[in-house]
N, CA, C and O atoms as a GROMACS GRO file, in nm:
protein
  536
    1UNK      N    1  -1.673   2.255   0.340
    1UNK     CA    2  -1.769   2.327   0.421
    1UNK      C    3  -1.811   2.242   0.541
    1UNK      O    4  -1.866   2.280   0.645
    2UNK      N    5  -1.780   2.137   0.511
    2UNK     CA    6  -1.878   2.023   0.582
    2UNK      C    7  -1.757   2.023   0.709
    2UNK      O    8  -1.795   2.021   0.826
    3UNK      N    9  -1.642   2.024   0.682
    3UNK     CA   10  -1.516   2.000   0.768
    3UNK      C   11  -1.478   2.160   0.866
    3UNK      O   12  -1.416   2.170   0.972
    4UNK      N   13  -1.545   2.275   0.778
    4UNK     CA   14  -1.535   2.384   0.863
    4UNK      C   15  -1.652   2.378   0.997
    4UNK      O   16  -1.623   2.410   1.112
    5UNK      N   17  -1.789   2.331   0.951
    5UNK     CA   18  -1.877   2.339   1.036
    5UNK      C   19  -1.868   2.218   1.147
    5UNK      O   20  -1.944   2.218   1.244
    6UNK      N   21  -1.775   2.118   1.129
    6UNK     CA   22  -1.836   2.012   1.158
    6UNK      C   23  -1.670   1.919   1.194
    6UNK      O   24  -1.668   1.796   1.187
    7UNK      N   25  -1.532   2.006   1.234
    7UNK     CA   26  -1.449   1.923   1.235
    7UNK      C   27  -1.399   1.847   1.282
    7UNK      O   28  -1.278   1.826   1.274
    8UNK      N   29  -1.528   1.745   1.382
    8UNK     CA   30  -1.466   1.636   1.403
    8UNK      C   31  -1.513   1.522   1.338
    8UNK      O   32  -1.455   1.413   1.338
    9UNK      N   33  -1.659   1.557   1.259
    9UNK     CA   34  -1.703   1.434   1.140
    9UNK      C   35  -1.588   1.388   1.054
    9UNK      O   36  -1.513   1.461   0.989
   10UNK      N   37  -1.583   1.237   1.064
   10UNK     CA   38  -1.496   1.152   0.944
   10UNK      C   39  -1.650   1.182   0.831
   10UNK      O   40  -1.773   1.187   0.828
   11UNK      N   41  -1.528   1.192   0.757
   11UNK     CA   42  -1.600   1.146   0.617
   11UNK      C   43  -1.520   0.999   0.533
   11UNK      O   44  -1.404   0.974   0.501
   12UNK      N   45  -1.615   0.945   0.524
   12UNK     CA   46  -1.581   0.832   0.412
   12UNK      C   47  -1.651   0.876   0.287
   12UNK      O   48  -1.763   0.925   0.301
   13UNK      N   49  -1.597   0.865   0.158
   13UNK     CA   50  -1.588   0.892   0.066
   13UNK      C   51  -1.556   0.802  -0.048
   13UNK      O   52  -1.454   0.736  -0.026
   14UNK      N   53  -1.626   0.773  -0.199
   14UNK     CA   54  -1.617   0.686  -0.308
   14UNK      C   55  -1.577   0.801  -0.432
   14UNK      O   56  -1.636   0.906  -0.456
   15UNK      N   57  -1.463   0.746  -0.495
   15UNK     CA   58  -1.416   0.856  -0.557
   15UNK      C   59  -1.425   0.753  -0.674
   15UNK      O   60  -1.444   0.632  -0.662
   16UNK      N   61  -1.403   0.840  -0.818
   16UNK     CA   62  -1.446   0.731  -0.935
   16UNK      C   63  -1.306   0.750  -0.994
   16UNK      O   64  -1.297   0.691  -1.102
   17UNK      N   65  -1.180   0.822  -0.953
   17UNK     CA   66  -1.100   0.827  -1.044
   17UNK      C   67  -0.966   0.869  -0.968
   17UNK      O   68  -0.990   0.925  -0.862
   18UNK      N   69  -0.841   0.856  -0.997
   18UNK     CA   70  -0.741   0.914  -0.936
   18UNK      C   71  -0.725   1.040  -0.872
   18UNK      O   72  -0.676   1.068  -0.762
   19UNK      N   73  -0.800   1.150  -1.007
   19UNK     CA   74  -0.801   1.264  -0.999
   19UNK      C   75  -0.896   1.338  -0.844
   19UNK      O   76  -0.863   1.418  -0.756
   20UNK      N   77  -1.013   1.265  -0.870
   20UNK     CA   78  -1.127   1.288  -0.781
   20UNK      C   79  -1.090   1.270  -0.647
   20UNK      O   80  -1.103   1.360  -0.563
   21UNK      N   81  -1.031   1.126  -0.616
   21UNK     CA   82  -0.932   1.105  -0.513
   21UNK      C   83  -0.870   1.160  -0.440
   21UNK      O   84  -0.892   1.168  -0.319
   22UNK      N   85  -0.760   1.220  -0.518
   22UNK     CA   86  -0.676   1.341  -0.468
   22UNK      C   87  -0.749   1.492  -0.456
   22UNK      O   88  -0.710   1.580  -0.380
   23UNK      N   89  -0.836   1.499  -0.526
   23UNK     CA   90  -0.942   1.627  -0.456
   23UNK      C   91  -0.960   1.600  -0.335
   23UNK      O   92  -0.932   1.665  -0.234
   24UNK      N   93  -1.032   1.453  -0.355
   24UNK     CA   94  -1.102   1.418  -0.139
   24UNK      C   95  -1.051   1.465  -0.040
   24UNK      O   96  -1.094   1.524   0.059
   25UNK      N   97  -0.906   1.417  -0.093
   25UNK     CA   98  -0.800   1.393   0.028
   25UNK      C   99  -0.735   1.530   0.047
   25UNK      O  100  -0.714   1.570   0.162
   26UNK      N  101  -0.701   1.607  -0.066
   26UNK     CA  102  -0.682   1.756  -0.070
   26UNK      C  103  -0.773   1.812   0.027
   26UNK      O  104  -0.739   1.826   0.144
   27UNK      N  105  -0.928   1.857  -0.030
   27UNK     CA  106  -1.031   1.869   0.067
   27UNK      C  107  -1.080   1.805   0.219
   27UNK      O  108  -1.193   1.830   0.262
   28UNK      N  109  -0.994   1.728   0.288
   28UNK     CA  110  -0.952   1.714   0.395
   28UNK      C  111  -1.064   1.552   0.441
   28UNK      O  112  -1.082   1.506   0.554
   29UNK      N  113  -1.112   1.506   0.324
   29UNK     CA  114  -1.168   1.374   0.356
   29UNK      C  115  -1.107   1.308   0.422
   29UNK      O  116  -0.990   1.289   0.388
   30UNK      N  117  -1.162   1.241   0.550
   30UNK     CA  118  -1.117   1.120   0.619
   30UNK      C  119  -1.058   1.002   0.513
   30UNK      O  120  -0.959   0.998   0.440
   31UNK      N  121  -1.123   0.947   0.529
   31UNK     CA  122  -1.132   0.784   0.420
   31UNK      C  123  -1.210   0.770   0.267
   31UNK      O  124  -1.332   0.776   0.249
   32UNK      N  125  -1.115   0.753   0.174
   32UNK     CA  126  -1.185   0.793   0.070
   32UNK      C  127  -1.125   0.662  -0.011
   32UNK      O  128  -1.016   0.609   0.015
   33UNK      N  129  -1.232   0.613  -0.130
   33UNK     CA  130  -1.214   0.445  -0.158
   33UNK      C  131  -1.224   0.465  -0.322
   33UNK      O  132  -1.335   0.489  -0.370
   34UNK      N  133  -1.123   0.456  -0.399
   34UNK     CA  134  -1.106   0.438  -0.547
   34UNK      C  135  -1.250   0.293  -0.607
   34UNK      O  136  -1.241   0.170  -0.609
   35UNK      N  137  -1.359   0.384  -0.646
   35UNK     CA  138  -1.426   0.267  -0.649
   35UNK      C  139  -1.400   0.156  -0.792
   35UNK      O  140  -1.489   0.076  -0.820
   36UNK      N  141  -1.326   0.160  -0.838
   36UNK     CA  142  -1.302   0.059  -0.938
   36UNK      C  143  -1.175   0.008  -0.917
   36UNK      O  144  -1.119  -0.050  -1.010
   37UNK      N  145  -1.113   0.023  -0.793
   37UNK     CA  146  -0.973  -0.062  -0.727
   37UNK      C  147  -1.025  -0.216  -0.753
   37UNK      O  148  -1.007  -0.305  -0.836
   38UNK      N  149  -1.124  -0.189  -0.589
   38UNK     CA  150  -1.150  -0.311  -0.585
   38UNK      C  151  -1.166  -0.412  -0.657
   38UNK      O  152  -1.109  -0.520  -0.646
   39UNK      N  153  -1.294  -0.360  -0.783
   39UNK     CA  154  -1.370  -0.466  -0.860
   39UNK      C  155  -1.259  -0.497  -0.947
   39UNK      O  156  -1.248  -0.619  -0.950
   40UNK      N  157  -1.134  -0.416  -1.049
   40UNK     CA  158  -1.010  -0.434  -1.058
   40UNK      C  159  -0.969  -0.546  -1.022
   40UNK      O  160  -0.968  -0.634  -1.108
   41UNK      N  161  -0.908  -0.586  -0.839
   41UNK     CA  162  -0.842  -0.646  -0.865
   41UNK      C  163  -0.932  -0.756  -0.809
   41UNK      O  164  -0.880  -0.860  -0.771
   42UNK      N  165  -1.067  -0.738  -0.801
   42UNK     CA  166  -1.109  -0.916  -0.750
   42UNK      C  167  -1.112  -0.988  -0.958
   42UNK      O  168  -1.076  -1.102  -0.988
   43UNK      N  169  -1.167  -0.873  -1.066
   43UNK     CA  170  -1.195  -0.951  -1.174
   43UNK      C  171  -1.025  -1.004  -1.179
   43UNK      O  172  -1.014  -1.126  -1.182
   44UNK      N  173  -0.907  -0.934  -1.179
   44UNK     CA  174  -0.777  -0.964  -1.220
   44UNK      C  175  -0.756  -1.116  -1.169
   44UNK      O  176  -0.738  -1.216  -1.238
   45UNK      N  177  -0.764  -1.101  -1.003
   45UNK     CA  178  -0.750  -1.240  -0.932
   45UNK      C  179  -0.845  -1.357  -1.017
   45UNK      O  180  -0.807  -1.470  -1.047
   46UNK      N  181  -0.935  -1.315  -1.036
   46UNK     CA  182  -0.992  -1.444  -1.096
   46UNK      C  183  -0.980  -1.479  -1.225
   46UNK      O  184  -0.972  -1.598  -1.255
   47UNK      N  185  -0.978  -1.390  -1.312
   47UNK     CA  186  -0.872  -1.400  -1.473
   47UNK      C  187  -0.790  -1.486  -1.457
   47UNK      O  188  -0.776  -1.580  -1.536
   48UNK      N  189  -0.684  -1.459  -1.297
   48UNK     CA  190  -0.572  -1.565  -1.312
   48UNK      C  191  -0.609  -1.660  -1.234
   48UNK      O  192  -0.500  -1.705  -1.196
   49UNK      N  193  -0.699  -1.729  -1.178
   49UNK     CA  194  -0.795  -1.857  -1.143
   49UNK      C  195  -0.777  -1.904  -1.279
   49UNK      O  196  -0.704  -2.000  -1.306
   50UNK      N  197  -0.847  -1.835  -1.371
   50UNK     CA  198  -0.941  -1.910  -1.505
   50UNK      C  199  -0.798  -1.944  -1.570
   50UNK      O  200  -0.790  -2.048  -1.634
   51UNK      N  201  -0.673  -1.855  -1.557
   51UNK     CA  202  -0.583  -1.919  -1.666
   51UNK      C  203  -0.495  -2.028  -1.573
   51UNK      O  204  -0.403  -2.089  -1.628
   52UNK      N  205  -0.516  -2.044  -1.473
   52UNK     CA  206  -0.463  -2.180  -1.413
   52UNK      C  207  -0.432  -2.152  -1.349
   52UNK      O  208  -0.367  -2.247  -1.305
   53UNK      N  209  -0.414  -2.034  -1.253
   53UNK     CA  210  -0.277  -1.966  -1.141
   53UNK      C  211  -0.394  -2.073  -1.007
   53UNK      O  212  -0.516  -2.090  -1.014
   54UNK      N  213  -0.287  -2.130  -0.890
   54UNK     CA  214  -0.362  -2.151  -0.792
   54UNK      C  215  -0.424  -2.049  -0.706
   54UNK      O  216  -0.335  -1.975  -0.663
   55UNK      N  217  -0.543  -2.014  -0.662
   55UNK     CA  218  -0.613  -1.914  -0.568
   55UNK      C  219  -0.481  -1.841  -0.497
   55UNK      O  220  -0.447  -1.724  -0.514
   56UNK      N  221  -0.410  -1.952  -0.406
   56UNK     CA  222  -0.253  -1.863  -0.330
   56UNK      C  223  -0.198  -1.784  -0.429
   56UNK      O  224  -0.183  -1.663  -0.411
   57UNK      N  225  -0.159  -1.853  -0.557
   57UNK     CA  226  -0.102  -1.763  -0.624
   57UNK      C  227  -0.138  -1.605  -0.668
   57UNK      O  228  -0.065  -1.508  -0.686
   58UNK      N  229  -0.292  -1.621  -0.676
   58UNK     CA  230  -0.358  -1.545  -0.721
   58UNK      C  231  -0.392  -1.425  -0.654
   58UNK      O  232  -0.415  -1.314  -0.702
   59UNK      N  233  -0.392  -1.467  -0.522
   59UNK     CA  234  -0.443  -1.365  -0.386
   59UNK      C  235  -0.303  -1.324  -0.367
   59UNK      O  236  -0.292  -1.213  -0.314
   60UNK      N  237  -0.195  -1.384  -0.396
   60UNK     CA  238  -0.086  -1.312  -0.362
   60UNK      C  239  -0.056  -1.206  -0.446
   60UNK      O  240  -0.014  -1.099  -0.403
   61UNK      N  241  -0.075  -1.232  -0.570
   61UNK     CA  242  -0.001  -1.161  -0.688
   61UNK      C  243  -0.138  -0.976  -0.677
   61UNK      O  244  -0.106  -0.863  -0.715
   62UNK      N  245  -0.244  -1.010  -0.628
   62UNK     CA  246  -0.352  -0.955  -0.564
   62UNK      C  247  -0.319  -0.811  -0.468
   62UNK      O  248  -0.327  -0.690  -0.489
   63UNK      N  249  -0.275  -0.901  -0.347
   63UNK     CA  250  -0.225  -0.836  -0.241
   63UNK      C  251  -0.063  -0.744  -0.286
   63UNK      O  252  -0.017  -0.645  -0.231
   64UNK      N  253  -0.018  -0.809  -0.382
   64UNK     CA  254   0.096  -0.715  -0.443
   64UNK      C  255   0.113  -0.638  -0.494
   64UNK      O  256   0.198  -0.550  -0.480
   65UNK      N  257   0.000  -0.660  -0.603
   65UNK     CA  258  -0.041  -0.522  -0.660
   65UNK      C  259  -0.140  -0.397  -0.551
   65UNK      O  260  -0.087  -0.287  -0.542
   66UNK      N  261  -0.212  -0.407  -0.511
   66UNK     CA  262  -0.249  -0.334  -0.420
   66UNK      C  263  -0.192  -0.284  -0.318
   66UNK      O  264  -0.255  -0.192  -0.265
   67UNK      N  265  -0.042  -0.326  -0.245
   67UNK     CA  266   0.000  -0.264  -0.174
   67UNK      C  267   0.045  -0.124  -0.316
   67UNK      O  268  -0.005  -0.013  -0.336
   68UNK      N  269   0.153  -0.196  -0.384
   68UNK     CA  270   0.239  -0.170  -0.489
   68UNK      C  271   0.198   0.026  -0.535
   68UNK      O  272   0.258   0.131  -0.557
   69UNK      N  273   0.019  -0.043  -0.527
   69UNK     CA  274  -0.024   0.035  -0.630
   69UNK      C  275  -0.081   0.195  -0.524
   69UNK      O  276  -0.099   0.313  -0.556
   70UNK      N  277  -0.092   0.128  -0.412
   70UNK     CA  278  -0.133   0.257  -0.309
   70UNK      C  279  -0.003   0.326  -0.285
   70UNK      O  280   0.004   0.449  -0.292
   71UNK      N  281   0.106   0.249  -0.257
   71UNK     CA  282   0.248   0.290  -0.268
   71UNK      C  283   0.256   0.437  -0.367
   71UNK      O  284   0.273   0.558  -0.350
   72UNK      N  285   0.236   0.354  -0.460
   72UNK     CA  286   0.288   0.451  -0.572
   72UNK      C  287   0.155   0.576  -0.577
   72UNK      O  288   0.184   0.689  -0.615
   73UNK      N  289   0.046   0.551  -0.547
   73UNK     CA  290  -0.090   0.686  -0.542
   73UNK      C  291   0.000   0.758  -0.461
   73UNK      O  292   0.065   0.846  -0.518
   74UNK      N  293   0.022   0.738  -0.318
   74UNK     CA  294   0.076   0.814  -0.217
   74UNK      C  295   0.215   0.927  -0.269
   74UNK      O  296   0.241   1.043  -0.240
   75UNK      N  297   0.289   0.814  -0.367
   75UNK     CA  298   0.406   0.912  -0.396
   75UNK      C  299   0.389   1.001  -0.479
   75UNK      O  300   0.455   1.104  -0.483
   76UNK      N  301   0.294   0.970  -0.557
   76UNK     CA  302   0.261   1.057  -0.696
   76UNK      C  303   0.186   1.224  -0.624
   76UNK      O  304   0.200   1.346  -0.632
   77UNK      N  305   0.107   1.125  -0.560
   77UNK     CA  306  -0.019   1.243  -0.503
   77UNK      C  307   0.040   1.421  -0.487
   77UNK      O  308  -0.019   1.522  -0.527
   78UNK      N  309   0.185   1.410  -0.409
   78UNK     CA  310   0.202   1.574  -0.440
   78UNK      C  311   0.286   1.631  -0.546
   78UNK      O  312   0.334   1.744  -0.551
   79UNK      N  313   0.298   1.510  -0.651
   79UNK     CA  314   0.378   1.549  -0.778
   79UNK      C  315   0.252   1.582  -0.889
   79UNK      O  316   0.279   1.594  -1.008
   80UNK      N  317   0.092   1.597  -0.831
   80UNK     CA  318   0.021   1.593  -0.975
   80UNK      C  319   0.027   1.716  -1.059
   80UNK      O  320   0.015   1.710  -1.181
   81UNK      N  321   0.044   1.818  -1.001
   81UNK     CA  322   0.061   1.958  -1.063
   81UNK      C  323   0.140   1.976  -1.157
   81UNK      O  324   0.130   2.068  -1.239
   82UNK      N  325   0.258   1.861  -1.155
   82UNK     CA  326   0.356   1.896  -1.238
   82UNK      C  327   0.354   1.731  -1.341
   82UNK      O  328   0.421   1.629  -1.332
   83UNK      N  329   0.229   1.778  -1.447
   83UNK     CA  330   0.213   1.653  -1.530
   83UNK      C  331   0.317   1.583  -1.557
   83UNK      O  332   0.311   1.462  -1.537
   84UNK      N  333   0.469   1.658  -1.623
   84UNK     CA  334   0.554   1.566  -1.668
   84UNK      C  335   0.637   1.468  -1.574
   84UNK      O  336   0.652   1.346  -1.573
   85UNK      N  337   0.685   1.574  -1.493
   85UNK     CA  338   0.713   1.470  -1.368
   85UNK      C  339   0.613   1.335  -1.309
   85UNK      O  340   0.648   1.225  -1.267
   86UNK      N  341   0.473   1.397  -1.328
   86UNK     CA  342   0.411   1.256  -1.257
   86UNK      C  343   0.407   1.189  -1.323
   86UNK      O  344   0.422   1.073  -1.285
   87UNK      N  345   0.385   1.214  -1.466
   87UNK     CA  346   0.399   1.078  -1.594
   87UNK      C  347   0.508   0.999  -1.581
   87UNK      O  348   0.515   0.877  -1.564
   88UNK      N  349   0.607   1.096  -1.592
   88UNK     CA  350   0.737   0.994  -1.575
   88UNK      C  351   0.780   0.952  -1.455
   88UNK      O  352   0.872   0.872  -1.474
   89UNK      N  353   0.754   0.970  -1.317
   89UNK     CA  354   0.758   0.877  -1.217
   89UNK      C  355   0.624   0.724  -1.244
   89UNK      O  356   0.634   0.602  -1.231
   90UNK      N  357   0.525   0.805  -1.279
   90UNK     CA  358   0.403   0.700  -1.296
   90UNK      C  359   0.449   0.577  -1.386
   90UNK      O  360   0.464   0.469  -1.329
   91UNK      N  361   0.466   0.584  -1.486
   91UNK     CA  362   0.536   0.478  -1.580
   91UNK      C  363   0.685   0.396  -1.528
   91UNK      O  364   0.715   0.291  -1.585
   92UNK      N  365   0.752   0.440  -1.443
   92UNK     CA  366   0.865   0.388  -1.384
   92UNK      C  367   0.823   0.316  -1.290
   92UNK      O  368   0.889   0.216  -1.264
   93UNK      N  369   0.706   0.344  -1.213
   93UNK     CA  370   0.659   0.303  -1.107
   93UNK      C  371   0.554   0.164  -1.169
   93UNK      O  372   0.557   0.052  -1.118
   94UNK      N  373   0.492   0.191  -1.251
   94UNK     CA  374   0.482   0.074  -1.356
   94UNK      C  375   0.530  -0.020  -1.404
   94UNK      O  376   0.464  -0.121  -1.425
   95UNK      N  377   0.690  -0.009  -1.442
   95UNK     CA  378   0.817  -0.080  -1.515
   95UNK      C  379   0.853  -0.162  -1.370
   95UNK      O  380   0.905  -0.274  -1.374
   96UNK      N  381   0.822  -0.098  -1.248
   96UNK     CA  382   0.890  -0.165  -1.128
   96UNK      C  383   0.748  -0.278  -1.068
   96UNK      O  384   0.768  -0.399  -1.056
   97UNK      N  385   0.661  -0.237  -1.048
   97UNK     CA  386   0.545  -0.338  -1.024
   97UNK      C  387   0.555  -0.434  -1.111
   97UNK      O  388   0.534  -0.547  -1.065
   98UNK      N  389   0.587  -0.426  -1.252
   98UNK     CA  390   0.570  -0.526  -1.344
   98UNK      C  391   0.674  -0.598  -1.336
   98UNK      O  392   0.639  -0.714  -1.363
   99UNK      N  393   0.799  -0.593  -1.311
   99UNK     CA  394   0.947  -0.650  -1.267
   99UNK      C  395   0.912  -0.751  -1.142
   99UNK      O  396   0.932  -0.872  -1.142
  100UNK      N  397   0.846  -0.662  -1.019
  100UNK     CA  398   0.841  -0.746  -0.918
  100UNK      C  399   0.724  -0.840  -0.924
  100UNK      O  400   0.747  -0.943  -0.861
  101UNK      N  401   0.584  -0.836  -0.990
  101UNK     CA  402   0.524  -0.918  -1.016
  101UNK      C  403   0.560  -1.051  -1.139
  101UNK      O  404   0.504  -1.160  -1.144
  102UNK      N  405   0.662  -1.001  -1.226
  102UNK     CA  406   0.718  -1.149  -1.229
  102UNK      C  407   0.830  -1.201  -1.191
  102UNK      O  408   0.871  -1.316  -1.211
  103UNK      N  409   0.891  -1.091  -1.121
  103UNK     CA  410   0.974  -1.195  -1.018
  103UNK      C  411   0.905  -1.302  -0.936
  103UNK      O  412   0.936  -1.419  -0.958
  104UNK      N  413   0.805  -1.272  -0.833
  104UNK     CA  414   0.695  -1.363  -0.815
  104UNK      C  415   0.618  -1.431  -0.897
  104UNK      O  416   0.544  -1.504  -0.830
  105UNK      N  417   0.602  -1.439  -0.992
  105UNK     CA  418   0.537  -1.538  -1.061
  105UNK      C  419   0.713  -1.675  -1.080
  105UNK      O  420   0.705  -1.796  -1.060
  106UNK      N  421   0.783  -1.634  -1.102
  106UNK     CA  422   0.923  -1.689  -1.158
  106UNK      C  423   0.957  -1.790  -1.056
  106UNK      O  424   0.988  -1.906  -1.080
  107UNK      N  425   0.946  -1.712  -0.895
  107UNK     CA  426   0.931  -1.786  -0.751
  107UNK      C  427   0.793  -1.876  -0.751
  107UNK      O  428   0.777  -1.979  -0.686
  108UNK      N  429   0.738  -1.842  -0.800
  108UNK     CA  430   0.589  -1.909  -0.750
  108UNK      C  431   0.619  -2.096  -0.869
  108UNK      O  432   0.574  -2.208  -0.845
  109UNK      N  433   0.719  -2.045  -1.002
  109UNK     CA  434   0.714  -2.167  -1.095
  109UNK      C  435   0.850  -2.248  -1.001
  109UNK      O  436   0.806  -2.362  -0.988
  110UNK      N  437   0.904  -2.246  -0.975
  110UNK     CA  438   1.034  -2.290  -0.924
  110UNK      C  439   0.982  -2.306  -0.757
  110UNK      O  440   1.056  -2.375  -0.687
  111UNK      N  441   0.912  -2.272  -0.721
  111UNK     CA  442   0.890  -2.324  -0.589
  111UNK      C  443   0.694  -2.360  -0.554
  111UNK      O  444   0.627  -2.316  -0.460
  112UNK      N  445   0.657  -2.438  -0.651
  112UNK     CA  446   0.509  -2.455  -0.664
  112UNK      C  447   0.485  -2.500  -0.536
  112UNK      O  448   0.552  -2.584  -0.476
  113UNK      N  449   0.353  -2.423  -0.482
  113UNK     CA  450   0.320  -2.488  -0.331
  113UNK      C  451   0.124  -2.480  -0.331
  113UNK      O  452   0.067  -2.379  -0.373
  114UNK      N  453   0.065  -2.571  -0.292
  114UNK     CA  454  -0.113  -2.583  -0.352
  114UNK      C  455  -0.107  -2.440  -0.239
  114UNK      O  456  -0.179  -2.357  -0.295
  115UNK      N  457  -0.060  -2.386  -0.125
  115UNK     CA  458  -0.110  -2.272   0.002
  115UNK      C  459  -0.255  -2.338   0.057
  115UNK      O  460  -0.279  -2.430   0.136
  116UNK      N  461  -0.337  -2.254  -0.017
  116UNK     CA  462  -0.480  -2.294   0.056
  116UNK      C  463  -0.555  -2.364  -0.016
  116UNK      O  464  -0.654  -2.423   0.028
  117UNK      N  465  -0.509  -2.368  -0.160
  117UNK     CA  466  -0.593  -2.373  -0.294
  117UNK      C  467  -0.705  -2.555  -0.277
  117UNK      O  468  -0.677  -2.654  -0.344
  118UNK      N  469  -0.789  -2.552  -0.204
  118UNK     CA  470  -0.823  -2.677  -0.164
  118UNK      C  471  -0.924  -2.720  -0.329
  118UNK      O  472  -0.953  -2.839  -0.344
  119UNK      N  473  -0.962  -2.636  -0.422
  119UNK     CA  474  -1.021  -2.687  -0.558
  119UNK      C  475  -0.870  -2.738  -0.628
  119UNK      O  476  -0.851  -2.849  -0.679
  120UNK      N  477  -0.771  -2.628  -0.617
  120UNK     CA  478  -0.657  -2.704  -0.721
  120UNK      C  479  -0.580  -2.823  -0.678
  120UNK      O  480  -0.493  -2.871  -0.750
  121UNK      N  481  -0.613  -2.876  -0.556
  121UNK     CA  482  -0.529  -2.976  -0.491
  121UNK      C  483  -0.628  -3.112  -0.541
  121UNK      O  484  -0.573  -3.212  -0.586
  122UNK      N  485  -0.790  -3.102  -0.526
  122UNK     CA  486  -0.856  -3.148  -0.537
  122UNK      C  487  -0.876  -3.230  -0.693
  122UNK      O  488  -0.905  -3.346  -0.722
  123UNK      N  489  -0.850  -3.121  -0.765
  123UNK     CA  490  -0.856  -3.174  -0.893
  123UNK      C  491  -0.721  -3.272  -0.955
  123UNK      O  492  -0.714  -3.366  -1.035
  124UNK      N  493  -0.611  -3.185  -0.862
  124UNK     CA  494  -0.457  -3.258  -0.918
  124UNK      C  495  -0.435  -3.419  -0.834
  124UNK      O  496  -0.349  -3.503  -0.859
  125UNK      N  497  -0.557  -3.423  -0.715
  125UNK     CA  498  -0.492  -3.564  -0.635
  125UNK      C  499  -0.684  -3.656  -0.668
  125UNK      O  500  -0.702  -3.770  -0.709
  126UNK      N  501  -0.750  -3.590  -0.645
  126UNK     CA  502  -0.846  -3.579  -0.620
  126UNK      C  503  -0.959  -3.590  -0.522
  126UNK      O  504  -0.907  -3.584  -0.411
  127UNK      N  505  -1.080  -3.601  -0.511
  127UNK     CA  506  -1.164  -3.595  -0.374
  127UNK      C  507  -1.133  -3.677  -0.265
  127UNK      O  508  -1.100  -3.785  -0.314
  128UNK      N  509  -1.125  -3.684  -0.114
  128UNK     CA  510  -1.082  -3.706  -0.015
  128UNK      C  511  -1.203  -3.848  -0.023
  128UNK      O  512  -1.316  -3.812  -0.056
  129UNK      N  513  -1.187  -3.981   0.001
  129UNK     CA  514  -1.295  -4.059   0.033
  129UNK      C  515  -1.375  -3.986   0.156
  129UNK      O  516  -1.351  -3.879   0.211
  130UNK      N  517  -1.494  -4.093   0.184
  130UNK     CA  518  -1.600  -4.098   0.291
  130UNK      C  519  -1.496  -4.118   0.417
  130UNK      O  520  -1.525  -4.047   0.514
  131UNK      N  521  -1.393  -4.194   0.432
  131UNK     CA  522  -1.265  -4.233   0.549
  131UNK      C  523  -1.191  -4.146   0.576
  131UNK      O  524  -1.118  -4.134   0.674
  132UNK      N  525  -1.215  -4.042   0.435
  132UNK     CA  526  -1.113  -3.881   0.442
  132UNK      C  527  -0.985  -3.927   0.440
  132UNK      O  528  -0.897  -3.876   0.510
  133UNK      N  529  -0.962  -4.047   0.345
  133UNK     CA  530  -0.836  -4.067   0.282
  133UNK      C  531  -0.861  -4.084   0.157
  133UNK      O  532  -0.974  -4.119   0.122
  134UNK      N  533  -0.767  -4.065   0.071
  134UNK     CA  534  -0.748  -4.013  -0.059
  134UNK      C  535  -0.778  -4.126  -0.147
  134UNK      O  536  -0.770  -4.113  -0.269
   0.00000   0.00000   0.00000
């Protein structure tokens, strides 16, 4: 209604669920934000802080899933009508994020690099003297 009276207002929009989502965007919402993406993947990133991953590692594996995962919303989005089909693209699309996220982890053991991680460098060499040599 808001888009008949009013069609050049953006709407931004907080949706709580996939489903709701694809209503927004159906219903002709501008910008609309999966609100438990985010908090998702900042707790994930830091899960893998706490189990040892360096921050780079972590923000990467981060940024992978989130492209990965909008990727796959976008493709699904005009298959939802037809449950079986979207299940079974959805779960394949699953089997493939999970493949390429440890392919990167596999790269990340065989080619260890600190990136930005200035706490994990810190702890493995340790604090820089007052001369800001080691």
């Amino acid at each position: 209604m808001t888009k008949k009276h009013y069609p050049h207002l953006k709407i931004f929009a907080r949706a709580g669920s996939r489903t709701q989502t694809y209503d927004l965007l159906d219903a002709g919402v501008d910008h609309v934000y999966r609100e438990t993406l985010d908090t998702s993947l900042r707790a994930g990133s830091e899960a893998l802080r706490e189990l040892g991953f360096r921050s780079h590692h972590a923000h990467r594996a981060t940024r992978t899933f989130r492209f990965h995962d909008e990727e796959a919303f976008n493709e699904l989005h005009p298959l939802r009508q037809d449950r079986k089909t979207y299940i079974s693209k959805a779960r394949q699309q699953i089997e493939d994020l999970e493949q390429i996220l440890l392919s990167e982890l596999k790269d990340s053991e065989e080619h260890p690099d600190a990136g930005w991680d200035t706490t994990s460098m810190i702890d493995e060499f340790g604090a820089p003297k007052e001369d800001g040599k080691l």
